[in-house]
Structures are given as structure tokens and as C-alpha cells.
C-alpha positions as CSV (number, residue, x, y, z in Angstrom):
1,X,90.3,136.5,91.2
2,X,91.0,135.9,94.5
3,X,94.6,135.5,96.0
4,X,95.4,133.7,99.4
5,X,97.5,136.3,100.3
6,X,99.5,134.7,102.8
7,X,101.6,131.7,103.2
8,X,100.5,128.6,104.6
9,X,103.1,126.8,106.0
10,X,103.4,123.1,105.3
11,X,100.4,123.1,103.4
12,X,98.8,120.0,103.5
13,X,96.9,118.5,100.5
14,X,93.4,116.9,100.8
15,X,90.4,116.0,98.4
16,X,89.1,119.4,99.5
17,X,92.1,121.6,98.8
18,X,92.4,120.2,95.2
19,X,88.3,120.8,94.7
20,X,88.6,124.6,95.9
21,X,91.5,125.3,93.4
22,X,89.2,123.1,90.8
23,X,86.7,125.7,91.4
24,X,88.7,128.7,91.8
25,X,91.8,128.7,88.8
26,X,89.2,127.4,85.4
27,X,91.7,128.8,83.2
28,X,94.3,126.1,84.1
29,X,93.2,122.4,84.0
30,X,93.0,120.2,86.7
31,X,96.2,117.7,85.1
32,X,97.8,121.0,85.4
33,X,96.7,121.6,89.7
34,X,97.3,117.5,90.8
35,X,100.7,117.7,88.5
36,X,102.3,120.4,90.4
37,X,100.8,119.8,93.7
38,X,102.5,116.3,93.3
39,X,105.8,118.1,92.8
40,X,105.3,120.2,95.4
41,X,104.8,117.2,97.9
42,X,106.7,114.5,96.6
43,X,105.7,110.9,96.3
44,X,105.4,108.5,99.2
45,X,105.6,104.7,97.3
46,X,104.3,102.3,99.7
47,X,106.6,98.7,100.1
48,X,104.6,97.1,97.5
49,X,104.3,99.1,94.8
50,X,108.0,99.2,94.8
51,X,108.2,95.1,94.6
52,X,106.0,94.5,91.9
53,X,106.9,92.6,89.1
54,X,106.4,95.6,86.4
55,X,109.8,96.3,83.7
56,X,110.2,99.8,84.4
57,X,112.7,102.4,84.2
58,X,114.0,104.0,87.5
59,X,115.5,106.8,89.0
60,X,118.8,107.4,86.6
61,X,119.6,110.7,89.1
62,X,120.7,112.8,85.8
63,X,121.7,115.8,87.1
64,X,119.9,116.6,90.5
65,X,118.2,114.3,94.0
66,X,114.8,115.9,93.3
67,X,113.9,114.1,96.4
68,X,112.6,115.6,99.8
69,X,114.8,113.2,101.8
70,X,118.2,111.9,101.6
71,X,119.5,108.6,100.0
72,X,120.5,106.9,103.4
73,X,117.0,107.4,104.9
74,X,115.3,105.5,101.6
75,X,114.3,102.6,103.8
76,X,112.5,100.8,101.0
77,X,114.7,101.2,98.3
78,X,113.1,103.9,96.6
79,X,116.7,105.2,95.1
80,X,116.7,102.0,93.3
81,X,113.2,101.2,92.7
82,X,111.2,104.2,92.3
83,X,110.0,105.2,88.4
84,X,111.9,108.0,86.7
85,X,108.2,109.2,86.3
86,X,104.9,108.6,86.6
87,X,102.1,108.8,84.5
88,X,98.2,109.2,86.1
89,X,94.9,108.9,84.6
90,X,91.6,108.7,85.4
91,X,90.3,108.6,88.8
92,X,88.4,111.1,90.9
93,X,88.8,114.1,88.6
94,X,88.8,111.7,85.3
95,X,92.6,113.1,84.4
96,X,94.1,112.6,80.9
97,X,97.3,111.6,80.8
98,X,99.9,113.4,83.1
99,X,103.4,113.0,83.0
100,X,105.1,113.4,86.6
101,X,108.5,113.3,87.9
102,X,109.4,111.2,90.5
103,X,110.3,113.0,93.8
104,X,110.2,110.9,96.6
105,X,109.1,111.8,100.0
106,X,108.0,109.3,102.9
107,X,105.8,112.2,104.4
108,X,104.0,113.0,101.2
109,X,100.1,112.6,101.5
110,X,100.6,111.2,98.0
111,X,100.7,107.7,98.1
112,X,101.1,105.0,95.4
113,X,99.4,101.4,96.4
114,X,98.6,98.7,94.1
115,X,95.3,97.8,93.3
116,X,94.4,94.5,91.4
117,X,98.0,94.8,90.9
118,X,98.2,97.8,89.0
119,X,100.0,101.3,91.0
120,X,97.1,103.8,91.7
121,X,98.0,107.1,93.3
122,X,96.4,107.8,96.4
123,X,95.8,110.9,98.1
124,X,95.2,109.9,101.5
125,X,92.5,107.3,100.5
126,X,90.9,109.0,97.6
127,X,92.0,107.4,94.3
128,X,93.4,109.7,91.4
129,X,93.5,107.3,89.1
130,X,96.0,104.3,87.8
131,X,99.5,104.7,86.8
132,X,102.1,103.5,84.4
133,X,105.6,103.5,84.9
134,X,108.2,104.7,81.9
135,X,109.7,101.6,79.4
136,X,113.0,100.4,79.8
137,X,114.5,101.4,76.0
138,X,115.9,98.3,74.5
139,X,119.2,99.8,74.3
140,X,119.4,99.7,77.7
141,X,120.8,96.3,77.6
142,X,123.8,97.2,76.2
143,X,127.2,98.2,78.4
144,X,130.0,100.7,76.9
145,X,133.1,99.7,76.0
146,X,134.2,101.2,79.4
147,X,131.7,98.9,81.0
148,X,129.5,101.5,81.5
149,X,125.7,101.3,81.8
150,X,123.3,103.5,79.3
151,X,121.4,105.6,82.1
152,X,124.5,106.5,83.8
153,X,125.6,107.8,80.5
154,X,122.9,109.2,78.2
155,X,119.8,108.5,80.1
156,X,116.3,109.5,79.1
157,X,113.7,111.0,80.6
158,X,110.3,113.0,79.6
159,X,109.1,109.2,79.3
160,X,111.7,108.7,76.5
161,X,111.8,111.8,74.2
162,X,114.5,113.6,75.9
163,X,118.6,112.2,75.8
164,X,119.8,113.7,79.1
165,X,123.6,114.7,79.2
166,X,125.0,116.0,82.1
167,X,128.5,115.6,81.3
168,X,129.9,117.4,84.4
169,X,128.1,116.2,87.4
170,X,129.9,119.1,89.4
171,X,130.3,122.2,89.5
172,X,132.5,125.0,90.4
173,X,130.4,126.9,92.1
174,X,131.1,125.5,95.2
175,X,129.9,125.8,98.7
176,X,127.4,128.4,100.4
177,X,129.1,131.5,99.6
178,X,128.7,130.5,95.7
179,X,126.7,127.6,95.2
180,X,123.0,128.2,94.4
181,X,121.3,127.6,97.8
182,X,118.0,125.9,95.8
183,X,121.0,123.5,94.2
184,X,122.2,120.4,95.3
185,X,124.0,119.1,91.7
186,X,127.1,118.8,93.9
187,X,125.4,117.0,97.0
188,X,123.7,114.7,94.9
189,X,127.3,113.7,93.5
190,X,128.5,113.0,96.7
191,X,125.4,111.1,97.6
192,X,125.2,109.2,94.6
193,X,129.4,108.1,95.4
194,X,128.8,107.1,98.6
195,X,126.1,104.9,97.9
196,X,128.1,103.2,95.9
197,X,126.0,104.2,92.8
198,X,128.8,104.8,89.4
199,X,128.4,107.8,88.7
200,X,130.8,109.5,86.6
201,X,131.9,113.1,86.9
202,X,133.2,114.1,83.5
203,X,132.0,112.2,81.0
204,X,134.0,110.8,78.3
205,X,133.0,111.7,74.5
206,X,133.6,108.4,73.2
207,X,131.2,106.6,75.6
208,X,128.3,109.2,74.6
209,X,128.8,108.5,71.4
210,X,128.8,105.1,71.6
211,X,125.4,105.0,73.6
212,X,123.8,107.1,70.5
213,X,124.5,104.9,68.1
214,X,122.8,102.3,69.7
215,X,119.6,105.1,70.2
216,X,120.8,105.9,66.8
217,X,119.4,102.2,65.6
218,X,116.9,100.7,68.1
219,X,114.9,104.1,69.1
220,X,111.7,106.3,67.7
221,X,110.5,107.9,70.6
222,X,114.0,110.6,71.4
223,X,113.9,113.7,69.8
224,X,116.0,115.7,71.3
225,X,119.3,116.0,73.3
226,X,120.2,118.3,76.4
227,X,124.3,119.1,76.8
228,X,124.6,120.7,80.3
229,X,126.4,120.5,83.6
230,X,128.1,122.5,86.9
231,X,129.6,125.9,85.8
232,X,133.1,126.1,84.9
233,X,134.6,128.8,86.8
234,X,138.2,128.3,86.2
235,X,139.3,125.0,83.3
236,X,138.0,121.5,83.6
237,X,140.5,118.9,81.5
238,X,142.9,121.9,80.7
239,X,139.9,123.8,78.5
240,X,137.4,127.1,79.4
241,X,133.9,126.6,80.1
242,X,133.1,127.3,76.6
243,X,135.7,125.1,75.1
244,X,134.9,122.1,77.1
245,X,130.8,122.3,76.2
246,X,131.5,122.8,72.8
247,X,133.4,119.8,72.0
248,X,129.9,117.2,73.1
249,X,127.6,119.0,70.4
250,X,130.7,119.4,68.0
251,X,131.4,115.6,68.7
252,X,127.6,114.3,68.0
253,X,126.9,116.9,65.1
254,X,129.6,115.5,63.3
255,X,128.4,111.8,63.7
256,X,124.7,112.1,63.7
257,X,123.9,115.6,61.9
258,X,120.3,116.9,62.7
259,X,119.4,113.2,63.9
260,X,118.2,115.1,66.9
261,X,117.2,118.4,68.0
262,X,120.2,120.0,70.5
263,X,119.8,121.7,73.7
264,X,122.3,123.3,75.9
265,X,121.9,124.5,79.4
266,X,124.6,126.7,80.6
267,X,125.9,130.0,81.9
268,X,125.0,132.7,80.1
269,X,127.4,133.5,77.3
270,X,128.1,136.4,75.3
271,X,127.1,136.5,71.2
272,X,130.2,135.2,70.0
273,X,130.4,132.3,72.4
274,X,126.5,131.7,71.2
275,X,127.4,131.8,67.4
276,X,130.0,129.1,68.1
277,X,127.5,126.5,69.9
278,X,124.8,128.0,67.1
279,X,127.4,127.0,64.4
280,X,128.3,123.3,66.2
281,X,124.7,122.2,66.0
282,X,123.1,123.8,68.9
283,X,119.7,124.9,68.3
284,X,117.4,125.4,71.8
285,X,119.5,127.7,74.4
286,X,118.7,127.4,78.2
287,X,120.6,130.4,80.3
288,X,119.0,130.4,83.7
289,X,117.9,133.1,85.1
290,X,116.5,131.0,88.2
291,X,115.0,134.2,90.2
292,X,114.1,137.5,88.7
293,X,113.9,139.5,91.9
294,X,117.2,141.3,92.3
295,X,118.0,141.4,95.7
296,X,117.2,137.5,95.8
297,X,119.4,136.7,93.0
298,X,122.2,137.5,95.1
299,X,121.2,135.7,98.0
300,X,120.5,132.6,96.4
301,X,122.6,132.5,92.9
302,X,125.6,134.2,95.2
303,X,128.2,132.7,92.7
304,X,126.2,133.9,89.5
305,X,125.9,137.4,91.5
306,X,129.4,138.0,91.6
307,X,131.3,136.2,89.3
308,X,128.4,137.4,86.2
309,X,125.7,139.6,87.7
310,X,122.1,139.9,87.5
311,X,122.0,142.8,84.8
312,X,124.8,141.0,82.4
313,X,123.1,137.9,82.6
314,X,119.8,139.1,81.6
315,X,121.4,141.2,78.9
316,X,123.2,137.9,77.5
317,X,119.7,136.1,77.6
318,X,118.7,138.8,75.5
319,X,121.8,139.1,73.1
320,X,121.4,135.0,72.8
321,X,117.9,135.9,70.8
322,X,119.9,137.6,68.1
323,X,121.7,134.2,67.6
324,X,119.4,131.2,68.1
325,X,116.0,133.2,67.5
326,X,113.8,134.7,70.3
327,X,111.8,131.8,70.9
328,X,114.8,129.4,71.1
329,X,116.0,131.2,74.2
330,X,114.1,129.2,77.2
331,X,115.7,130.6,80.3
332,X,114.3,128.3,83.8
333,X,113.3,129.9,86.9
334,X,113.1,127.7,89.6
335,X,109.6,128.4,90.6
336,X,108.3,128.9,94.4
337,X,112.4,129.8,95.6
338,X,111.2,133.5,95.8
339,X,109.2,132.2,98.8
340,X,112.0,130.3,100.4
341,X,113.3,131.7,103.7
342,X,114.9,133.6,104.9
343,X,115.3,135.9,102.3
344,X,112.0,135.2,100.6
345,X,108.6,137.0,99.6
346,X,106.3,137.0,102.8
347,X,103.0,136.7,100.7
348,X,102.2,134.7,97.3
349,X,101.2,137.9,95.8
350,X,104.3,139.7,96.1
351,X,106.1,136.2,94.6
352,X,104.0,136.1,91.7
353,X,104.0,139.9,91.3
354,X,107.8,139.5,90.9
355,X,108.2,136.7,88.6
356,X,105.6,137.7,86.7
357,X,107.7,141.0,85.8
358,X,110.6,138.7,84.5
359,X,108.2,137.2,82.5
360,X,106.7,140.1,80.8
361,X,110.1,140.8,80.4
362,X,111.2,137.9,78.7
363,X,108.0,137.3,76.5
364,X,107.6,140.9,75.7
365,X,110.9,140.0,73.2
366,X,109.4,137.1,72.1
367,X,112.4,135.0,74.0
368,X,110.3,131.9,76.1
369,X,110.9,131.8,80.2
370,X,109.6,128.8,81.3
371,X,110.1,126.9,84.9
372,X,110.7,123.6,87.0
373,X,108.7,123.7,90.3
374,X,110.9,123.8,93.3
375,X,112.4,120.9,95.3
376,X,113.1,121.6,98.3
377,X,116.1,118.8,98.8
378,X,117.7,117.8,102.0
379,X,121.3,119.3,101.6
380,X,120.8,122.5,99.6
381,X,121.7,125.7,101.4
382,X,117.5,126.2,101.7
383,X,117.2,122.8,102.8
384,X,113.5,120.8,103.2
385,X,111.9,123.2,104.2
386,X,107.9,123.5,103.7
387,X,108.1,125.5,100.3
388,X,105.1,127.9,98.5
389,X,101.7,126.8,99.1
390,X,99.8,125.1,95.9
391,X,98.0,128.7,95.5
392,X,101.4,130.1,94.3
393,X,101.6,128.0,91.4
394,X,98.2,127.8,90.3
395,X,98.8,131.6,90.3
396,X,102.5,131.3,88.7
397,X,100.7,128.8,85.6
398,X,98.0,131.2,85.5
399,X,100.4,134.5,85.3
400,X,102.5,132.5,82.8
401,X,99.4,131.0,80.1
402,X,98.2,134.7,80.1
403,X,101.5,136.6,79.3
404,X,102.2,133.1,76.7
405,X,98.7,134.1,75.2
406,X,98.7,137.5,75.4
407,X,102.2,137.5,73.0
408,X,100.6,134.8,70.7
409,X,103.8,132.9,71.1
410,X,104.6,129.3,69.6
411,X,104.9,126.2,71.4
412,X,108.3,126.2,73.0
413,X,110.7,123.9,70.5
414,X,112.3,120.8,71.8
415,X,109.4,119.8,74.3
416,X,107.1,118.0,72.7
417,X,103.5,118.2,71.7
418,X,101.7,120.6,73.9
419,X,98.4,120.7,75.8
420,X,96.5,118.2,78.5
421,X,97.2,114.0,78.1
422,X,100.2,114.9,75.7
423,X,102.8,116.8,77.4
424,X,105.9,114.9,78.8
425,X,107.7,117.7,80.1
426,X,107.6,116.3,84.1
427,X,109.6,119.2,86.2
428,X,106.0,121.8,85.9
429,X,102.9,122.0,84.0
430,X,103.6,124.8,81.9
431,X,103.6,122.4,78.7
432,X,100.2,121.2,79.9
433,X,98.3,124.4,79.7
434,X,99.3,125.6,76.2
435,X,96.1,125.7,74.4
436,X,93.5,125.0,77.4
437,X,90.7,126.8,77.4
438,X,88.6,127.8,80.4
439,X,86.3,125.5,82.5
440,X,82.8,126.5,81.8
């Protein structure tokens, strides 16, 4: 197969593009290409679209922006009004289902109009087919006892199978010399203040709770539960890292036990700090690897770098397996960062070449690397800048369904049904190629 083996800068995206990597990448389906070329560019949502009088839910902001431009320059409201996610169908490639995130961009090429009243997406003028908009859940209604809102405090997202609970919206990682330079948790805080937006920073055990009851009662469609949040570098309310994490699945374990599967993202721990999450309730473990290159782990995870390290991290990913079971370990990568300047691979080849080591790696021990598709945002260390090509991650999903395929290794747990038109994982199409088999 062939690889562009250069990068274009500020890639555009046309009808003509997305037919060349149709023709090209038949191992990956098309859902798969439009999905992550959409993440890659963003979503421009014209005036209209945005005033329509569809109930939907919008941007909750649960951890990250994901958004190419800041808050202040959302001229048409989009921080308010634009969908958690989208999901397209039909249109010029005939699509199945596919579940997108929302990451808004005026300068996106990708365009959502109405037509006949109904949101199509647009690329430039060709039509890729009609959208829906997630459902509000019915316990949305309801306020705290604190008088706070649902989505501020366990939103949902993965169109409603995924209870999202970033209880620290910091983190202590904090500016360039430590922060993740892909990251922007603790701009998007500051954002989210100053626009007036409540948005808590630690949240408060009680109030979770109280908002899973009323999931506990009114809703079908969440599965699962992610605990995560900013590194703890020093104490945060007078506990460790690991002391203040465990007390949320500790807390919900004890009042709903195995009403939904649990999920924590985190630092990576050693095995005895894994056995105690393991023994609260904890059953799907997310240490982040975020770049497998060395040298560019330390430039862009510069507080991982030194306070952890590259090598100890990647042996606690692989010490974790021994706790929660080798396909319960699902360590991110941010994908496309190892092409982000100035530090970055100078050809796709070399980009995939790399990560595709860390995933041999990984899947070799039966322990499941998956990864969200890079946004460049606005205040980050990397800042917008143009980002891979869509040729890198046709050739990332690509790399990643063969190594999956060539371990025989089972769905990843806590995502959902697998495959094209079912998966609801939003961030990357990795969950849409499981089980695809080659164009003819």
C-alpha cells in the first residue's frame, strides 16, 4: 500500500480527497475515513442549524474544549448550542450510522445546514447525509440539592451510554514546563469560569450520588461510569492522589454495587494502588500513555517525564494487567501529536512506524491501546495548529485493526457494541472497524 510520505500542511478536505482514501484504505470503512476526517477538521454549524427548534443535548464541556477556537470567538453561540455529538447517515457514500463528537471550528469545510428542516452535514456543497442530535435524558430536569445541574455533574456522553465524571477539572500539572502541551483540561477551566458557565472544580461526593440515583431510576441506555480528572501531584482536600480517586468508586460501589460497569482514567499506579481501585469496584483501567516515541514523551508529557518517566509508566501499564486482566488495561494515545511541531515526526511514515511499535507492544500482552484523534485547541502549549493529514489516520486505524486482528483480541469492555452503524465511542473510529472486512 501506498504511503503519502510527507505532510500536507493544512490539508484541506474535498469530495475528491475522501473518494481517493475510499479507494485506497478497503480494509477500513468509509464511517471509519468521514468520522475521523470530521475530528480532524472540526465542525462549522451554520446560524440556523444552531436555532432550530430540535430538544437536544449540548456541549456539557466534561473534561476538555475539543474545539479549534476559543469560547469568546463563538459568535453564534455554538458553546451553548452546539450537540454533544452528532450522528450521520446516509448521503453520498450511503453511511450507517456514525457517532461524532462535536468539535467546533468556524473554518471547517464541514458544514451542518438544514434541509427541509432536518441538519445535513455538508462538505462544501456535497451532502453526507442527515443528522440527529443526542436526547436530553429525562433526568436532566432535575437540580441537586446544591442547586446544581445534571450535565455539570455527571453528564453523559457516547450518545448516553457513558456517565462522565471528571471530578477534578484541574490539574497539577501546571504550566508549560509540566503541563501536557496537547492538553488544555486547565485552560478549558478557566474558559469555562470566565464565561460565566458553573463549572465546579472538585466535585462533591454527595451531589454525584444524588444524580445516580436519579439515572439509577429513569435510565436504560448508561452502562458504564468513567472516574477521572487533573493529576494530583501533591494532596487535593488534605488526601494523596490515590486516596482522593478512590473514595468516588468506593462511594458509588457501596450504593449502587455492579449497577454499572467502572472506569478510571488516571496516572499510572503501581500494583498495590491497582488492587485497591480493583477491590472498590473498579473494573476497566485507563493509564495514558499519550505518545510512545521516547524523546516526544518528554517534550510533550514534560510533567509525566519527570515526576514518573516513560519506562515506569509503561512498566505500571503492564503490572496493572496482572490486576484488572490484560484486556481491561486500555491505555489512550492521543493520536496525530507525534506530528505536531516542533518536536514532531516530519513524515506520516515515521509517525505511524512509531506508534505502531507501542502498539505491538501493548497488544503483544494482550493489554488493549486504543486512541482519541488529536484536537489541536487554541490555548494548549501546541496550539491550532494544522495537525496530521487524513492519510495518517487512515494509516493509524489501519496499523491498529491489523495488530487488534492479528492477536485475535476481544472487543474492548466498557465501549459498547462494536463495528459500523453501532459504535458510540465519538473521540476515533477504532470501535468502528472491529469486525470490518475488506471492500471488494
Amino acid at each position: 500500500m501506498e504511503i503519502i510520505d510527507s505532510i500536507q500542511l493544512r490539508q484541506s478536505s474535498d469530495i475528491s480527497l475522501l473518494e481517493t482514501m475510499e479507494r485506497r484504505y478497503r480494509s477500513i470503512p468509509m464511517e471509519a475515513i468521514i468520522k475521523q476526517d470530521v475530528l480532524r477538521q472540526g465542525i462549522n454549524f451554520s446560524k440556523e442549524s444552531l436555532t432550530t427548534e430540535l430538544d437536544y443535548k449540548t456541549k456539557d464541556y466534561f473534561i476538555f474544549s475539543f474545539d479549534h477556537m476559543p469560547l469568546s470567538e463563538m459568535k453564534k453561540g455554538e458553546d451553548k448550542k452546539a450537540p454533544e455529538e452528532i450522528k450521520l447517515r446516509g448521503g453520498h457514500f450511503n453511511l450507517q450510522s456514525t457517532v461524532i463528537s462535536t468539535r467546533n471550528n468556524e473554518n471547517s469545510p464541514y458544514i451542518v445546514r438544514l434541509k427541509s428542516n432536518i441538519p445535513h452535514l455538508f462538505l462544501q456543497e456535497t451532502d453526507l447525509g442527515s443528522l440527529e442530535f443526542p436526547p436530553i435524558p429525562s433526568w436532566y430536569r432535575h437540580k441537586t440539592s446544591s442547586g446544581k445541574l445534571p450535565g455539570e455533574i455527571a453528564p453523559v456522553i457516547e450518545w448516553g451510554y457513558l456517565i462522565y465524571l471528571t471530578v477534578f477539572r484541574n490539574c497539577q500539572y501546571f504550566g508549560k514546563e509540566e503541563e501536557c502541551a496537547f492538553c488544555d483540561i486547565n485552560h478549558n477551566y478557566r474558559q469555562q469560569k470566565n464565561a460565566g458557565r458553573p463549572y465546579t472544580g472538585v466535585k462533591d461526593i454527595e451531589d454525584i450520588l444524588e444524580v445516580l440515583s436519579w439515572i439509577n431510576e429513569e435510565d436504560s441506555i448508561a452502562k458504564v461510569y468513567t472516574i477521572t480528572g487533573g493529576s494530583v501531584l501533591t494532596t487535593l482536600k488534605k488526601k494523596k492522589e490515590v486516596d482522593f480517586y478512590l473514595e468516588y468508586p468506593t462511594a458509588i460501589e457501596a450504593k449502587f454495587p455492579g449497577k454499572w460497569m467502572g472506569k478510571l482514567v488516571s496516572q499510572a499506579f503501581e500494583k498495590e494502588d491497582c488492587l485497591r481501585f480493583k477491590d472498590a469496584g473498579i473494573k476497566v483501567y485507563h493509564p495514558n500513555y499519550e505518545v510512545w516515541d521516547k524523546n516526544l514523551f518528554e517534550k510533550i508529557c514534560p510533567g509525566k517525564s519527570s515526576w514518573i518517566g516513560r519506562e515506569t509508566w509503561i512498566r505500571r501499564i503492564v503490572d496493572s494487567a496482572e490486576v484488572f486482566g490484560p484486556s481491561y488495561v486500555i491505555p489512550n494515545f492521543v493520536g496525530g501529536v507525534e506530528l505536531s511541531e516542533p518536536y514532531g515526526f516530519k513524515t506520516v511514515k515515521e509517525a505511524v512506524k512509531s506508534t505502531s511499535e507501542g502498539l505491538e507492544f501493548f497488544m503483544s500482552k494482550g493489554i488493549m491501546p486504543r486512541f482519541t484523534a488529536w484536537c489541536p485547541e487554541p490555548y494548549t502549549t501546541l496550539g491550532t495548529q494544522a495537525g496530521p493529514p487524513l492519510d495518517y489516520f487512515c494509516e493509524l486505524l489501519t496499523s491498529w485493526k491489523e495488530i487488534f486482528e492479528k492477536y485475535n483480541l476481544p472487543v474492548p469492555p466498557g465501549y459498547g457494541e462494536a463495528g459500523v452503524g453501532k459504535a458510540v465511542f465519538s473521540v476515533s473510529a477504532f470501535m468502528d472497524v472491529i469486525g470490518y472486512k475488506e471492500r471488494a
